[in-house]
N, C-alpha and C positions, 0 to 999 in steps of 0.2 A: 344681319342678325345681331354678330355684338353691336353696334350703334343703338338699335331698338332694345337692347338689353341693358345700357347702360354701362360697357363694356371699356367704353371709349374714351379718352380724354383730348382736348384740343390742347396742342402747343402754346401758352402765353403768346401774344404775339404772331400769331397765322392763325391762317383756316386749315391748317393740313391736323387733321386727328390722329392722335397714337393709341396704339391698343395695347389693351395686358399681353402679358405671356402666357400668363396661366392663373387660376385659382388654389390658393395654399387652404385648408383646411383641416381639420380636430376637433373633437369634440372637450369640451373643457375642463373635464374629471382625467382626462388623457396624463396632465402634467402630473399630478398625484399619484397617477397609478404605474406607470411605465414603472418607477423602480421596484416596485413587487411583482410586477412580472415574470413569468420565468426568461434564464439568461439566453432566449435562442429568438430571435426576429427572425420573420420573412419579408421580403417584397421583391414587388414585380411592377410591369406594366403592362397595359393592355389599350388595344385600339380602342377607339367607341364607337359608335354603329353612325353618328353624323359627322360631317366632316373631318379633319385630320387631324382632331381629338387625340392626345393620349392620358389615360387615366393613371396616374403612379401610386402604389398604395405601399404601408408598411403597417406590420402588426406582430403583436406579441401574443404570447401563452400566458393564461389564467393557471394559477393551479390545480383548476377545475377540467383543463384540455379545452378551454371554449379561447376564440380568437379573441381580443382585444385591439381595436384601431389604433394605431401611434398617431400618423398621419396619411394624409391624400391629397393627392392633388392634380388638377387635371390642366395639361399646356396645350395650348393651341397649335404643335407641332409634333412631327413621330420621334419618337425614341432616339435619345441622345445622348454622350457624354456630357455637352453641356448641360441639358438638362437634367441628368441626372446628381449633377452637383450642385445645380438650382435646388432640387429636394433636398438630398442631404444635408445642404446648409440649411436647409430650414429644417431637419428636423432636428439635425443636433445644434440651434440654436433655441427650438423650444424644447425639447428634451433633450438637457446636456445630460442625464445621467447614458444615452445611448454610444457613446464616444467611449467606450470603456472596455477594459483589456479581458474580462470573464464573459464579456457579451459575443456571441454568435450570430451571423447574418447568414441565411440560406437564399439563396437569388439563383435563376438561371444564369447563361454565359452574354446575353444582350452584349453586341457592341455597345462600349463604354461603360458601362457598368461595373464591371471589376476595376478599374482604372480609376473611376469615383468614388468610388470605396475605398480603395489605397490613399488616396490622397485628400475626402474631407474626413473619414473613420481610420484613420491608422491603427486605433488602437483595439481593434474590434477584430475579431476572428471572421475569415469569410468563409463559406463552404459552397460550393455547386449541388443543387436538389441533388437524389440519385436518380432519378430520368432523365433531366438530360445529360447525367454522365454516363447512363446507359444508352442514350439518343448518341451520343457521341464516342463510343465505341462501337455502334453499328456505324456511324458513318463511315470513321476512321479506319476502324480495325477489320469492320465487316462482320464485326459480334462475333458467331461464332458459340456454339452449346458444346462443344466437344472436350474434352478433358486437355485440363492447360491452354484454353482459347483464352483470350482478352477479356470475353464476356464471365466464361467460366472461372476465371478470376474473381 
């Protein structure tokens, strides 16, 4: 499928073909607008329904409450540290205003993700959704509704 897609490139010199890793993508009004944004990002990743696809996306707040694309991009492997710093450098290399110490990123807890975060956005505030830190005080704690439980917290 990538070879019939165009996917593919041959090494100079052999027959042996190499394949992308993923596709990076944006829409091209993205660079202009990202700084008017409001200061809170989200992303995530998500499977895709053919082979072991994963789709990574990131997006901002309109003033309006409506989402706004930063970028996307989809690797032909599952969720990863490494890949997750394959994004982020790309998207704070096409939106360098995202690297910045008023800006807010809300992400689940994904192995490596917070790790990539630390290390290509330093200067970016990070926060866990509140589900899954509600998802993770039922694992942890065992939740708990009663007065002065974890949950009830």
């Amino acid at each position: 499928m990538l070879i019939d897609s165009g996917l593919d490139t041959v090494i100079q010199g052999s027959n042996i073909p190499k394949f992308v890793i993923g596709v990076f993508f944006s829409t091209s009004g993205v660079r202009k607008m990202v700084p008017h944004l409001q200061k809170v990002f989200q992303a995530d990743a998500a499977h895709m329904s053919f082979g072991k696809y994963t789709l990574y996306s990131c997006y901002g707040t309109t003033a309006n409450g409506a989402t706004s694309a930063v970028g996307f991009s989809t690797h032909f492997a599952n969720e990863s540290k490494e890949v997750w710093e394959i994004f982020w450098n790309y998207v704070k290399h096409t939106r360098t205003s995202m690297d910045y110490h008023k800006n807010t990123l809300i992400t689940n807890q994904a192995k490596g993700l917070v790790e990539s975060i630390h290390k290509v956005l330093p200067a970016v505030d990070h926060f866990h959704c509140s589900y899954h830190k509600r998802q993770n005080i039922m694992k942890v704690f065992k939740g708990g509704n009663h007065l002065n439980s974890c949950l009830w917290l």
